[in-house]
C-alpha positions as CSV (number, residue, x, y, z in Angstrom):
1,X,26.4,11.0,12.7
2,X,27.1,12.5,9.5
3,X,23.3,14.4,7.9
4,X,24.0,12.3,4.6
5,X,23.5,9.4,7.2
6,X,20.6,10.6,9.1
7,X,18.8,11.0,5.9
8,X,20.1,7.4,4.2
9,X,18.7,6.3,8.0
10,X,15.0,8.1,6.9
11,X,15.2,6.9,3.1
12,X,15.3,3.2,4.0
13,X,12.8,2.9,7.0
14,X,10.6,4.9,4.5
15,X,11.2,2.1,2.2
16,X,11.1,-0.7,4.5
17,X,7.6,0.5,5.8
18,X,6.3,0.8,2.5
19,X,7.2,-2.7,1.7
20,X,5.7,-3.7,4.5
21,X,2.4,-2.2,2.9
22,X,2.7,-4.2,0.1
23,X,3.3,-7.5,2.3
24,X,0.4,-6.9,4.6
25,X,-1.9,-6.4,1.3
26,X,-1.0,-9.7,0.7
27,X,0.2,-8.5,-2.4
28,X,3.3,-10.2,-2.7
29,X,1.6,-13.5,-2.0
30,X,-1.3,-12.9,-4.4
31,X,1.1,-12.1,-7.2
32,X,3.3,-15.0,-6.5
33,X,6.2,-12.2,-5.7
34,X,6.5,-11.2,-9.2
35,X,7.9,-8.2,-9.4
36,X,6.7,-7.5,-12.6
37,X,3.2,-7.9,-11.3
38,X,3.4,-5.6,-8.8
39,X,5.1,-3.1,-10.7
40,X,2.4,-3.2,-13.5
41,X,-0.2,-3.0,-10.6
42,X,1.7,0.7,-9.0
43,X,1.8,1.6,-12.4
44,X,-2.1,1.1,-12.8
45,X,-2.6,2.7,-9.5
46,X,-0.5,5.9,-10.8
47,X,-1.8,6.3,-13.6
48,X,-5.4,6.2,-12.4
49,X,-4.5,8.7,-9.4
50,X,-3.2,10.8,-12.2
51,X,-6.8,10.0,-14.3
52,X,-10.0,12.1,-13.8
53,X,-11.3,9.6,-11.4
54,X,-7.5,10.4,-9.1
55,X,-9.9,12.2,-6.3
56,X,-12.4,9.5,-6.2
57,X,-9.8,6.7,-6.4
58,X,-8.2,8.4,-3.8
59,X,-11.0,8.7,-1.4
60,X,-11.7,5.1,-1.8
61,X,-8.5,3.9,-1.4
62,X,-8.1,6.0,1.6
63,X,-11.1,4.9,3.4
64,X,-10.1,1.4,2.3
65,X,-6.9,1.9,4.1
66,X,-8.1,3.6,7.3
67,X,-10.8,0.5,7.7
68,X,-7.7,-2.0,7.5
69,X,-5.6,-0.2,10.1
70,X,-8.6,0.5,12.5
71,X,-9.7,-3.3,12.2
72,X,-5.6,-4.2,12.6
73,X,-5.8,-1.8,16.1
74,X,-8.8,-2.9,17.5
75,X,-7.5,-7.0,17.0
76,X,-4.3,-6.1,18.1
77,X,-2.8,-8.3,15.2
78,X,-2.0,-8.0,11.8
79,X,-5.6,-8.7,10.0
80,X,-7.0,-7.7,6.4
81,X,-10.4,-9.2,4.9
82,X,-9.9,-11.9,2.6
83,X,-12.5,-10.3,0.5
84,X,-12.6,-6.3,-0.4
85,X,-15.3,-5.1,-2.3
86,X,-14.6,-4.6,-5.7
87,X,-13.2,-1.5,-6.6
88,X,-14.9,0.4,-9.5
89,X,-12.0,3.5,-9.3
């Protein structure tokens, strides 16, 4: 296999996983799959990483994250909270 194909290979798993972030946020079913909504909503989430609050965001998001996957692991299925607490990032 040619390395232009390896790394096409690498590109779209990398996006397919990260899609399959945004589905198991329920994001695409909160925003009724608008694309424009989630868009807007990376946007907000850039440009508040970028922001003086970016570390704090960060570690909240991150622990937010790390909870989900730990509470998927330990059911052994595919679980997030209905409710999150609000974020104040």
């Amino acid at each position: 296999m040619r390395s232009w194909q390896v790394e096409r290979r690498k590109r779209t798993r990398r996006l397919i996983e990260l899609g399959g972030l945004v589905v198991k946020a329920r994001v695409v079913d909160l925003s009724g799959d608008d694309r424009a909504i989630i868009l807007g909503a990376l946007l907000w989430m850039a440009d508040k990483l970028k922001s003086n609050q970016g570390e704090h965001a960060r570690a909240l998001w991150a622990a937010m994250g790390k909870k989900a996957f730990a509470l998927e692991r330990a059911t052994e299925k595919p679980t997030i909270p209905q409710e999150w607490p609000r974020d104040r990032a």
